[in-house]
N, C-alpha and C positions, 0 to 999 in steps of 0.2 A: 409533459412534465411528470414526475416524478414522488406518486401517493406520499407523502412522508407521514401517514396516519399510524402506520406500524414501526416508523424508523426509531431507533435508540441512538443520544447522541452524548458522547463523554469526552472531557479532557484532561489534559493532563501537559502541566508546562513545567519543560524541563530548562534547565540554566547550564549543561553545557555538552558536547559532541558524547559525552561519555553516559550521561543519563539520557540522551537522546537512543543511540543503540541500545541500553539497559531494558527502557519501552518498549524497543521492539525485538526485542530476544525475547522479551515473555509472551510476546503473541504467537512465535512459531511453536511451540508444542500443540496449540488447537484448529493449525492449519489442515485442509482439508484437500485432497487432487480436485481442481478445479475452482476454487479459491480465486477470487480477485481482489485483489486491492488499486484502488484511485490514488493516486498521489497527486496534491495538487499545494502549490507556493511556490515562492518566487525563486529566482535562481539563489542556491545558497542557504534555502531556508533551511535543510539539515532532510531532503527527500533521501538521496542517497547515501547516505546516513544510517538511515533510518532503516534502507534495505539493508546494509552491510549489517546491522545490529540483529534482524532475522535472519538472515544467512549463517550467522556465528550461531545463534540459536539455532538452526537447523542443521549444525552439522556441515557446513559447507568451510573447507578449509582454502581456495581458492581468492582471490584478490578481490572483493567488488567494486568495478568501477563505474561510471557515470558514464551509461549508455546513449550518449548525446549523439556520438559520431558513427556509432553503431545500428542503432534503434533498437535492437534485440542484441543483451547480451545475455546466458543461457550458464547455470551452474546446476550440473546433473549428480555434482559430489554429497548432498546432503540427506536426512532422512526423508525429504520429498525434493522434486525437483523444484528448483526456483526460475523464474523467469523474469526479466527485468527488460521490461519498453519504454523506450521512451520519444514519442510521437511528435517530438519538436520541429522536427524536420520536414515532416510530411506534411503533403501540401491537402490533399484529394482522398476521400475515405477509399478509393480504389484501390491505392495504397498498401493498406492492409491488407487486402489478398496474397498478394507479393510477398508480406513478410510471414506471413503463416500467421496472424494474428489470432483468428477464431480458431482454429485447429489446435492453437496454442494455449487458448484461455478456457476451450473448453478440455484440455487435457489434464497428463498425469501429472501435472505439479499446482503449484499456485503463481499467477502471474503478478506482476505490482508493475503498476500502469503510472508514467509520469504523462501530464498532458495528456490523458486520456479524456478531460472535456473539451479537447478541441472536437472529437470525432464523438459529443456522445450519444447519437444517435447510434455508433456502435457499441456503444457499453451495452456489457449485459445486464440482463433484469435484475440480477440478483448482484450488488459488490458491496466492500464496505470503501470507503471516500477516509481519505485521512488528507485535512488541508493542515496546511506549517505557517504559521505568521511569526514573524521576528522583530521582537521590542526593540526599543532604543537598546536596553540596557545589554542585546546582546542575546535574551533569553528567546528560547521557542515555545509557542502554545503549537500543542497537536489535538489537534480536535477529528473526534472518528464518528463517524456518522454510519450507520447503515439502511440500508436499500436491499430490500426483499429478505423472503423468510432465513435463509442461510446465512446471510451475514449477519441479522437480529441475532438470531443462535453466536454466533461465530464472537460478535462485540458483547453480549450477554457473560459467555464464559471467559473472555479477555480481560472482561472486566471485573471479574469477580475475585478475580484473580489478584492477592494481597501487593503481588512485586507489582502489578502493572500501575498501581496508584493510579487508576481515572476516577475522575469525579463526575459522576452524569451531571450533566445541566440542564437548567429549566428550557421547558418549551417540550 
């Protein structure tokens, strides 16, 4: 398991696909080569979304879609490269080998990991975790958690950040 003695944990619940991207356009300016982000909620809770909203922030002028059928879909167009997995499909962390996973996550871009707690024993030590729940009413909470010293940093200056409106929460 996973120390959460250093981790910083903020949310921020947006009410609809447009302030969902908004979120995440203001975290690509403090993105870093090597950068991991977790994605985790339920089908439709606004993950994909959420990439497409960093991607516009980073400069990526390409389509972003739901790498479901894919597992790695790859936009080299923007100010860092993005990377988008998503590990639904995969049965067996050997898996990963296959798709360049590590090679991937620890390279020149920032990766964003869907279903990356099915395998996380391969997560690395260091990511920030963003889970999506969706109310009745329609609305999504996004809550960002981080794990190890870089994403501390990484959720630290995201959040400081006037556009990203997170609220840290207790605990």
């Amino acid at each position: 398991m996973h120390s959460m003695a250093n981790g910083l944990t903020y949310m921020r619940k947006t009410t609809s696909t447009e302030a969902t991207k908004q979120l995440a356009s203001t975290l690509a300016p403090y993105l870093h080569a090597g950068d991991v982000v977790v994605l985790s909620g339920d089908l439709g809770a606004g993950k994909t979304q959420f990439v497409q909203g960093v991607a516009a922030g980073l400069g990526v002028h390409d389509q972003v879609t739901s790498p479901t059928f894919n597992i790695l879909l790859q936009y080299p167009g923007g100010s860092l490269p993005l990377y988008h997995f998503d590990l639904y499909r995969l049965e067996d962390p050997d898996e990963l080998e296959d798709i360049g996973y590590y090679e991937t996550i620890d390279g020149d871009g920032v990766s964003f990991v869907e279903w990356g707690e099915k395998f996380s024993e391969s997560l690395p030590c260091g990511y920030l975790e963003l889970s999506f729940t969706v109310d009745e009413d329609g609305s999504r909470h996004v809550c960002a958690q981080s794990f190890g010293d870089r994403a501390r940093q990484l959720l630290f200056v995201w959040a400081k950040d006037s556009k990203s409106r997170l609220m840290k929460t207790a605990g």
